[in-house]
C-alpha positions in Angstrom: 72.9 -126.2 -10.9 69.6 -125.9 -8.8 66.6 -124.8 -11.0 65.4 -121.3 -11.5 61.8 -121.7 -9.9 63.9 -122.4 -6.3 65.6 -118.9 -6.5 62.9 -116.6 -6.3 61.7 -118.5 -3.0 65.0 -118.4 -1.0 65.4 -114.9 -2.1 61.7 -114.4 -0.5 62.4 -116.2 2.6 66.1 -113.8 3.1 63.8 -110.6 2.8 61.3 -111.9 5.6 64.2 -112.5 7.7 65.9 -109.5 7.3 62.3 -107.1 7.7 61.9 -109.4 10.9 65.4 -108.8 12.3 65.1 -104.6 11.6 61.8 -105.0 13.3 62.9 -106.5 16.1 65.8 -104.1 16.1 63.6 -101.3 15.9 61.0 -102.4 19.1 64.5 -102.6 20.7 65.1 -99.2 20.0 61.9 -97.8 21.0 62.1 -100.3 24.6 65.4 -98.3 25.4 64.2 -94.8 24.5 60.9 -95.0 26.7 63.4 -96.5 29.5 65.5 -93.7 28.8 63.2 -91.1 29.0 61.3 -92.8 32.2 65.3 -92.2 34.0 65.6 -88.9 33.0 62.4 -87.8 34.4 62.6 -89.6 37.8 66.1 -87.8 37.6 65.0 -84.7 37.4 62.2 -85.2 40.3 64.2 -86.3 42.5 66.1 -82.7 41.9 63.2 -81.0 43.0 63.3 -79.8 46.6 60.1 -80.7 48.4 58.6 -78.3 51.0 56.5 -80.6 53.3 53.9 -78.9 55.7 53.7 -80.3 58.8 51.1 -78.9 61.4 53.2 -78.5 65.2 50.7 -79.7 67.7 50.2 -77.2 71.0 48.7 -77.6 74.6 45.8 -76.7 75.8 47.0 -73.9 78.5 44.4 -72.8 80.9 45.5 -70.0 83.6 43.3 -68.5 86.4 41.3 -65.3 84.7 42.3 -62.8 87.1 45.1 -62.4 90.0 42.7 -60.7 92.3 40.3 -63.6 92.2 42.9 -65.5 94.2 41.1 -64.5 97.8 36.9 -64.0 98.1 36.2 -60.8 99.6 35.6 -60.8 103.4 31.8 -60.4 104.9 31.8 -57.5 107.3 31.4 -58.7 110.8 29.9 -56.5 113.8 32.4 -56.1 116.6 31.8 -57.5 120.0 32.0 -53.8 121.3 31.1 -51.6 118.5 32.8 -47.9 118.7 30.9 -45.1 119.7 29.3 -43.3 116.1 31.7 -40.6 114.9 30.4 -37.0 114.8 28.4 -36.0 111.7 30.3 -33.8 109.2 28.8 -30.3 109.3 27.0 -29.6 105.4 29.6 -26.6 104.9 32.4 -29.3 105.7 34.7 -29.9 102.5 34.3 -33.7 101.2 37.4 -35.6 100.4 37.5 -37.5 96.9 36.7 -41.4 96.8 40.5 -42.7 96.4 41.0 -44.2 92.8 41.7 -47.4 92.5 45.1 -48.5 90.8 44.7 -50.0 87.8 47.1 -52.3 85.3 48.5 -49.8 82.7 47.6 -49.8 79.4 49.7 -50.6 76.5 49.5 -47.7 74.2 51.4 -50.0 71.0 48.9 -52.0 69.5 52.2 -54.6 68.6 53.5 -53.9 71.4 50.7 -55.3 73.3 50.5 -58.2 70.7 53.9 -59.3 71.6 53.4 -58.8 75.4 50.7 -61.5 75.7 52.4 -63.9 73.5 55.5 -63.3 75.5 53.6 -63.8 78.4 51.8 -67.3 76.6 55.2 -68.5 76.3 56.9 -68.0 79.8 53.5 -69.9 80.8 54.5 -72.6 78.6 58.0 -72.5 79.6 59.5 -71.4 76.5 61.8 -68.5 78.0 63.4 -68.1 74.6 60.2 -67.2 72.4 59.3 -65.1 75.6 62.6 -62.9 75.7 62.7 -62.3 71.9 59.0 -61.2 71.8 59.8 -59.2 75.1 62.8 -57.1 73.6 60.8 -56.5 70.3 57.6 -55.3 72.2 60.1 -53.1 74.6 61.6 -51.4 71.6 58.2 -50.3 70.4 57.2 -49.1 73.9 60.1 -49.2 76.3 58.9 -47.2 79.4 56.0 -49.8 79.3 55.8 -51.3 83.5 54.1 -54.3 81.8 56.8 -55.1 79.6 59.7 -54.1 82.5 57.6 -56.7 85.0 57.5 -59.2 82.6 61.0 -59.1 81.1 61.8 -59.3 85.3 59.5 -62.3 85.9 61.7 -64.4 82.4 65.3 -63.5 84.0 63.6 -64.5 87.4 62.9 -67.6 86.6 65.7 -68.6 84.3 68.2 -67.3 87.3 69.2 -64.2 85.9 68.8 -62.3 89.2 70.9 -58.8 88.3 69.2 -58.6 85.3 65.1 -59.2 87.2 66.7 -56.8 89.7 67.3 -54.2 87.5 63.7 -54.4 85.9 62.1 -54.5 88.7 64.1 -51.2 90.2 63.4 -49.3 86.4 59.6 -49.8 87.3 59.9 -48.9 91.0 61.7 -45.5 89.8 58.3 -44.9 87.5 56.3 -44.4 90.3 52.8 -45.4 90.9 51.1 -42.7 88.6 52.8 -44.6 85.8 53.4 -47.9 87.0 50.3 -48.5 88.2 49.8 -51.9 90.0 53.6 -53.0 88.7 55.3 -50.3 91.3 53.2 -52.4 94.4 54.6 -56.1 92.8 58.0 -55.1 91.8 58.8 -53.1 95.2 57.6 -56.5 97.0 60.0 -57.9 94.8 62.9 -55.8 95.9 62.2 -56.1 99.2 61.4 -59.7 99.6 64.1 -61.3 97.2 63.2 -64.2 94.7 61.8 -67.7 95.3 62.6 -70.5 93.4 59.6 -72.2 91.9 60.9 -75.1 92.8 60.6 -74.6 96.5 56.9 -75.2 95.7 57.4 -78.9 94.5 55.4 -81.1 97.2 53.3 -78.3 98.0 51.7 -77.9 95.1 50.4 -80.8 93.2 47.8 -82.5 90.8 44.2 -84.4 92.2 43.5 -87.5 90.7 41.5 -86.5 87.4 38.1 -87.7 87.3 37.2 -88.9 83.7 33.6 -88.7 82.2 32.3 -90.0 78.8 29.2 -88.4 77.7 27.4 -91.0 75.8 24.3 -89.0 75.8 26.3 -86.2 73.0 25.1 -87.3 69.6 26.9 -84.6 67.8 30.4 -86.7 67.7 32.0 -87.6 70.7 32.4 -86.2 74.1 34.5 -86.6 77.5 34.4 -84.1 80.6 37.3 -84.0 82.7 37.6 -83.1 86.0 41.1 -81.8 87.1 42.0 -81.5 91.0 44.4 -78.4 92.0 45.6 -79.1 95.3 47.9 -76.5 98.0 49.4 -77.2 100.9 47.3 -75.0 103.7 50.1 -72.8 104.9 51.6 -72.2 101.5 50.5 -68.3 99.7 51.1 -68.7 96.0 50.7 -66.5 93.2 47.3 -67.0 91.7 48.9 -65.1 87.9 51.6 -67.6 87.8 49.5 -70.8 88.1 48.7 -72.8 84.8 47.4 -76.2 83.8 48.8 -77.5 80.6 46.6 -80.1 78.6 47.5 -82.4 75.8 44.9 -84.4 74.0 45.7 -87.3 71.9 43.4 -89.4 69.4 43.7 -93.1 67.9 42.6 -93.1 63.9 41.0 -95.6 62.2 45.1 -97.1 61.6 45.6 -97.7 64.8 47.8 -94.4 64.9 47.8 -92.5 68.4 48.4 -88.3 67.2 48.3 -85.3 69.6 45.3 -82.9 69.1 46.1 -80.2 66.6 42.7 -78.1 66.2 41.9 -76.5 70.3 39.1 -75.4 69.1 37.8 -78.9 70.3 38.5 -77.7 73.8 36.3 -75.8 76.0 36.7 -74.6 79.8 36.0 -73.3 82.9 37.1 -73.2 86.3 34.2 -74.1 88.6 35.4 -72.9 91.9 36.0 -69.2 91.2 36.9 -67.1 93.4 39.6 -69.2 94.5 39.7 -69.5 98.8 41.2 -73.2 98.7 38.9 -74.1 101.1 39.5 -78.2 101.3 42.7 -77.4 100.0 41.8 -77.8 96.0 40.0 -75.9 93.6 38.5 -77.9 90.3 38.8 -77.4 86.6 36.6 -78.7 83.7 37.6 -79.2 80.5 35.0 -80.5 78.1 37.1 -82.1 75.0 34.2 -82.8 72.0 35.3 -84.8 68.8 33.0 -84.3 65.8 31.7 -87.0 63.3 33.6 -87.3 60.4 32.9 -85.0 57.9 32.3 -82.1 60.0 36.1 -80.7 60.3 37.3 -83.7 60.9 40.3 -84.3 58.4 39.4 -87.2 55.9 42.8 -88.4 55.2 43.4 -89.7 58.7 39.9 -91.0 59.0 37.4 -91.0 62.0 39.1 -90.8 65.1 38.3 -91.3 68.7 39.2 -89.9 72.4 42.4 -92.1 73.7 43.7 -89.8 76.3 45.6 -86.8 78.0 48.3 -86.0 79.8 47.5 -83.1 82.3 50.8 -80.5 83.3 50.6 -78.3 86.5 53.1 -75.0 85.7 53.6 -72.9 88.3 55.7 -69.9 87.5 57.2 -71.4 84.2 58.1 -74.9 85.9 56.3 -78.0 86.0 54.9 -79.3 89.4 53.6 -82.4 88.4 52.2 -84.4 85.0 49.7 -87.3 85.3 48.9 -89.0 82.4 46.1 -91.7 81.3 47.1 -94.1 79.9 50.8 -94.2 81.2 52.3 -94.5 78.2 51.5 -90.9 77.1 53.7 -90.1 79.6 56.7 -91.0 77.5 55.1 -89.3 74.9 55.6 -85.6 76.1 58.0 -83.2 75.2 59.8 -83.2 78.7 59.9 -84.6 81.7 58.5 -83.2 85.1 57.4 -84.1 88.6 54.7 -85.9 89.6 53.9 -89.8 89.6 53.4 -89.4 85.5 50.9 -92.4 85.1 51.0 -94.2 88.7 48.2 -91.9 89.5 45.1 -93.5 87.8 42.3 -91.6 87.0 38.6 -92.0 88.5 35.9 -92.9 85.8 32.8 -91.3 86.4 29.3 -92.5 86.0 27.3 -89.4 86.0 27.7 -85.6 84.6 28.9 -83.3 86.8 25.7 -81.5 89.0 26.3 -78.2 87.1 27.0 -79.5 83.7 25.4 -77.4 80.9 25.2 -79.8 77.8 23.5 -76.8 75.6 26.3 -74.3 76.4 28.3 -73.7 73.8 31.7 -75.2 72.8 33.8 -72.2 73.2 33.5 -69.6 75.8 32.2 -66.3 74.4 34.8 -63.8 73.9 35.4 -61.1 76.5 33.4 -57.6 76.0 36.1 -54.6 75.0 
């Protein structure tokens, strides 16, 4: 029989074991309750539905500022054999009234209106969808509007609906010109001449080699000038309303990332021939494309970024005549394809500004007076 000192020890050394085992026990206990709980939470995020913003890039879509600018006005030249001078009108003699000039009716429908020009923003960009539905929406607030009948006839034009163009184009001729206005001159020439196909113009109506300048004299941020050629055949009469140039911009960050251009405001221009006459069978446009230093609007979570390139669309009447891009490989990049040589055509890098380059002109045009 052991002695009685030894009992108390063991009995010591079984309640240490035991409190040891319960408090490993109970650190396992807590281990799987915090890993239990961690589960259930990612659980219920990953029920959550995220909505993720994403801003959609857009062109930079430049058109001509007015249709009658497409020919200069013609000096008055003196006849080799003048006529005799007409007889004076006697004082009593009734006057007859200046004519009055046709004008472009007005859209009474403020949305109306609204809808009309981005209806007519989208045939531009060749989106005949988006153009239609703002088209029928705009022609239910004002639907003996010429400017909405012309418009809806130039969207079935050139998507090949010919009946329904047709039968636009007559619904303005029937208005008259006291209420069509300039629409019942351009849709009778379109009854009696028939449709052309924008395509017919392919060959005829191209892209110059863009001429490139990086200003390294701007120390506000960054700044290139482009140049961009708009070439015509000489015998070819095109329709000054339907002619567009289509920009993209794209940017390499700080990554390494290339990303399209998302704020325009970045984007100033001007045509620098105006009025259009084609004489050497181009007219120019400048675009002057200015990057800010980071911080001011620049967005911080892609960093600083810097000019890479463009690619450069010519749209006439909704179609694309030709694309040239620099470097090629934003060729690939755009939304479709079109005519042209894409990136074969490389630009021409400048060494100078431009002879009539304002660098204290502002970077966006000033808004037209009402």
């Amino acid at each position: 029989m052991p002695p009685a000192s030894s009992q108390p020890s063991s009995n010591r050394k079984v309640t240490a074991f035991t409190i040891a085992l319960c408090g490993l026990a109970l650190m396992a206990i807590a281990q799987l309750l915090i890993a239990g709980m961690a589960l259930a939470t990612r659980f219920e995020e990953s029920q959550k539905v995220k909505i993720v913003e994403k801003t959609v890039a857009k062109p930079v879509i430049v058109r001509v500022p007015d249709a009658t600018l497409a020919k200069p006005p013609v000096a008055a030249v003196a006849p080799a054999n003048p006529a005799p001078p007409a007889r004076p009108i006697a004082p009593d003699a009734p006057r007859r009234p200046a004519p009055t000039p046709v004008r472009e009716p007005e859209i009474a429908d403020p949305r109306a209106e609204k809808l009309f020009r981005e209806a007519r923003e989208a045939r531009v960009a060749g989106d005949m969808g988006k153009a239609i539905v703002k088209l029928e929406e705009a022609a239910t607030q004002s639907p003996e509007s010429p400017n909405i009948r012309y418009e809806l006839g130039l969207v079935h034009e050139q998507m090949g609906v010919y009946d329904i163009a047709t039968s636009n184009y007559q619904k303005i001729f029937e208005m008259g010109i006291s209420q069509a206005g300039k629409y019942y001159d351009l849709a009778a020439r379109k009854l009696r001449d028939g449709f052309d196909k924008p395509d017919a113009m392919l060959g005829r109506l191209s892209l110059g080699r863009v001429r490139i300048f990086k200003n390294s004299n701007y120390e506000d941020g960054e700044q290139v000038i482009l140049t961009i050629p708009v070439q015509k055949a000489p015998t070819e009469e095109i329709d000054i309303a339907e002619l567009a140039v289509s920009v993209v911009f794209f940017n390499r960050n700080s990554k390494g990332d290339i990303l399209q251009l998302e704020d325009n405001s970045w984007v100033s221009q001007v045509w620098t021939t105006l009025p259009f006459d084609w004489v050497g069978g181009e007219e120019s446009l400048r675009m002057i494309y200015t990057i800010p230093k980071p911080g001011d609007g620049v967005d911080p979570l892609f960093g600083s970024v810097n000019y890479y390139g463009q690619a450069v669309s010519l749209i006439y009447k909704g179609e694309t005549m030709a694309v040239q891009a620099w470097p090629s490989d934003l060729y690939a990049r755009m939304p479709r394809g079109g005519a042209g040589d894409g990136g074969s055509l490389q630009p021409e890098f400048q060494d100078s500004l431009p002879p009539d380059f304002n660098p204290d002109a502002p970077l966006l045009p000033p808004l037209p007076e009402n």
